[in-house]
N, C-alpha and C positions, 0 to 999 in steps of 0.2 A: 740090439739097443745102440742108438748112434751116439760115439764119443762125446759129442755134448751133452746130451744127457748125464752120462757116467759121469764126466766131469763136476756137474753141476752137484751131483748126490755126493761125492766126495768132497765137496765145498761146505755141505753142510754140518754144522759144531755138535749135534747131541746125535745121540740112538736115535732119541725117541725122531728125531727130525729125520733120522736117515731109513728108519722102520718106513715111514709116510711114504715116502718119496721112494724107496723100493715098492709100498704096494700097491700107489698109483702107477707106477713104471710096470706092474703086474697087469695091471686094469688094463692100459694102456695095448700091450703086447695081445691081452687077449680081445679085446677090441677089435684087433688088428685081422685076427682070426677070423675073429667074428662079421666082419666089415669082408672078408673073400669067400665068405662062406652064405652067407643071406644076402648080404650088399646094408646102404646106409640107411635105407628107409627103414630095415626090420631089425635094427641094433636095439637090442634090451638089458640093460642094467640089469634085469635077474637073470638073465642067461647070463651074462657076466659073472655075477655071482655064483650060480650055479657050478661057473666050471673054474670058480676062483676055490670055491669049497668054503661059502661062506652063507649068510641067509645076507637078504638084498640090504635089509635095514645096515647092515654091515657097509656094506662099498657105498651107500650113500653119504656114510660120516665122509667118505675121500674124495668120489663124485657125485653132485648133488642131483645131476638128472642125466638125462639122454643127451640133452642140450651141451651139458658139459661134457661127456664122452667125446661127439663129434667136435668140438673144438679141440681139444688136447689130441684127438687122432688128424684132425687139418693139419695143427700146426707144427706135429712130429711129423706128417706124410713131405709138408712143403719144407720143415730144416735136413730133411734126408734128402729130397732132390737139392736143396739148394747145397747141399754139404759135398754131394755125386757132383754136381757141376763145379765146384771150387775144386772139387781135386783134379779134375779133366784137364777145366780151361789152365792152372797151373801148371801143369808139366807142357806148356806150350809156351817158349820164350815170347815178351811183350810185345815187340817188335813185329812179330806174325800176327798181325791183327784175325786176316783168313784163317788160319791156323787156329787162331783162339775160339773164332768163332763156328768152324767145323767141330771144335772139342767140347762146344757148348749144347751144339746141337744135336750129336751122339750121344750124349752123356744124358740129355732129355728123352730120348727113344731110347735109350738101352734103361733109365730107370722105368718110363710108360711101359714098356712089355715086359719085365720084370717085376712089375707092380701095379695090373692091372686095374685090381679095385680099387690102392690107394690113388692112383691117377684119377680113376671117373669120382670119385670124391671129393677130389681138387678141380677138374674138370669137365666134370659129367654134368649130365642133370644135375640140378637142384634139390635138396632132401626136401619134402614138403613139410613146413611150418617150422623151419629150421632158420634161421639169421646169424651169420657168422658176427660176432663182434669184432668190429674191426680193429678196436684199440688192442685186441690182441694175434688178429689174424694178419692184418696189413704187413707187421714189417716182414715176417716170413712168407708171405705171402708173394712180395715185390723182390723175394731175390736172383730168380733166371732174370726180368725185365731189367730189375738194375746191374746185372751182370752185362747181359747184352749192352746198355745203354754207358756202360763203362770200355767196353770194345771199342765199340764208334767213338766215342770222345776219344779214347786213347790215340786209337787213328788219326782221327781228324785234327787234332795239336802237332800230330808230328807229320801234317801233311800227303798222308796217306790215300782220303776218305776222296775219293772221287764224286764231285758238282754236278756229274753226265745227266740230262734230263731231269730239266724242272718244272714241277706242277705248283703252280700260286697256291701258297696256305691262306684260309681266310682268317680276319681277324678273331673270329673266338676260337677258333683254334690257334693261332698265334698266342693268343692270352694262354692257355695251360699246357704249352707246350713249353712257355716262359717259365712258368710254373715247375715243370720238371725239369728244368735248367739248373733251375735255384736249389730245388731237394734234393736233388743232385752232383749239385755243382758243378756241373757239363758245361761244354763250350758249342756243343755241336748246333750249326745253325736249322731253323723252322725246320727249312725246306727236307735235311738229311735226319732230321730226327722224325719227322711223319714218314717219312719212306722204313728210319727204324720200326716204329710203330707196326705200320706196315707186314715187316719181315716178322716179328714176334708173333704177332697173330696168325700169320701164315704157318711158319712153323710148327705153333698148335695145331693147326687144322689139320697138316699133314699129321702129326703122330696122332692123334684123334681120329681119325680117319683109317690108320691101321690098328691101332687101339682095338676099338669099337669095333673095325668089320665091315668097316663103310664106302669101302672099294668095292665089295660084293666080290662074294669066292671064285678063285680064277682068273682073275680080272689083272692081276699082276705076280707072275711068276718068280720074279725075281726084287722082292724088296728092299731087300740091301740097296741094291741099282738104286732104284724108283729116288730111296731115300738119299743116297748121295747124290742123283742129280738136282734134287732138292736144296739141297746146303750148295753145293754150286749154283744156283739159279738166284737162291737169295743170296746170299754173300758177294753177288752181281749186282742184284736191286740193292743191297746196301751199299754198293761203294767201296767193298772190300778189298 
């Protein structure tokens, strides 16, 4: 269970409130199970039940559907990577911008293959007739991107972030890149924040791509390598 959670259950004043909040934290764990064991399309609130040791009408008082299962397993899978990446990128002094951002981007491969199904969850296909709510999926959601996008700002204030090859942003992207300036409160200009953009999506692709299996068997012996020359190549596109 990740310390924020704990934390939050110990914040709460009654039994009766801390009973709740243990047996969704129950639900939750075996979700977890259940999500590496079928995957996300075939997750059922009475299997749930079943191995909670309860009848279904039971876990419904706590989750009301399937619907809500996969949200509260989303949004524990993304505070557990995004919790994996604040402890990495932290034991890397501020000043190491590359530094920071190699420790961003092991710490996203070492939780992917460690956590396979909750990765293809967060990244995978799409569960059919499922819609994540954003008002609750978003801000955990955007923590690796606004970690990254606090890397580069941090660089680029203190002069770091290298201007090397530039490609003209067009105006509506210029509009929501301003956008994440502000939500952000970044400094970093168009041009180094679309090349960020850029490196994030890339770096998905690559641990997606060993993730999944999508090198095809063989095809690279040596993945550690593959994957370091990776964070070397972007951490180059970025200006690191």
């Amino acid at each position: 269970m990740p310390a924020t959670s704990q934390t939050a259950r110990a914040q709460l004043r009654t039994p009766r409130e801390r009973a709740r909040a243990q047996t969704i934290a129950d639900i939750v764990e075996l979700g977890r199970k259940h999500l590496a064991e079928h995957g996300a399309a075939a997750l059922s609130l009475r299997a749930v039940a079943r191995d909670l040791g309860v009848v279904s009408s039971a876990v419904y008082r706590y989750v009301g559907s399937r619907d809500e299962l996969l949200t509260l397993l989303l949004v524990d899978a993304y505070n557990d990577l995004g919790d994996a990446l604040d402890a990495a990128v932290g034991t890397v002094p501020e000043e190491d911008s590359e530094g920071r951002f190699a420790a961003l981007a092991r710490a996203v491969r070492a939780w992917a293959l460690a956590e396979p199904a909750r990765y293809g969850l967060l990244f995978g296909s799409p569960v059919p007739g499922y819609r994540a709510p954003a008002e609750r999926t978003t801000a955990p959601g955007t923590r690796v991107v606004n970690g990254l996008v606090q890397i580069l700002d941090g660089a680029h204030r203190a002069g770091r972030l290298a201007a090397r090859g530039t490609v003209a942003v067009p105006p509506g992207l210029a509009a929501d890149l301003e956008a994440i300036r502000r939500e952000l409160n970044a400094a970093v200009p168009d041009v180094l924040l679309a090349r960020g953009a850029l490196v994030w999506t890339s770096l998905f692709g690559a641990v997606s791509f060993e993730v999944f299996g999508q090198y095809g068997a063989g095809t690279f012996s040596a993945p550690d390598e593959l994957f370091e020359h990776h964070i070397a190549a972007l951490a180059d596109l970025a200006g690191l």
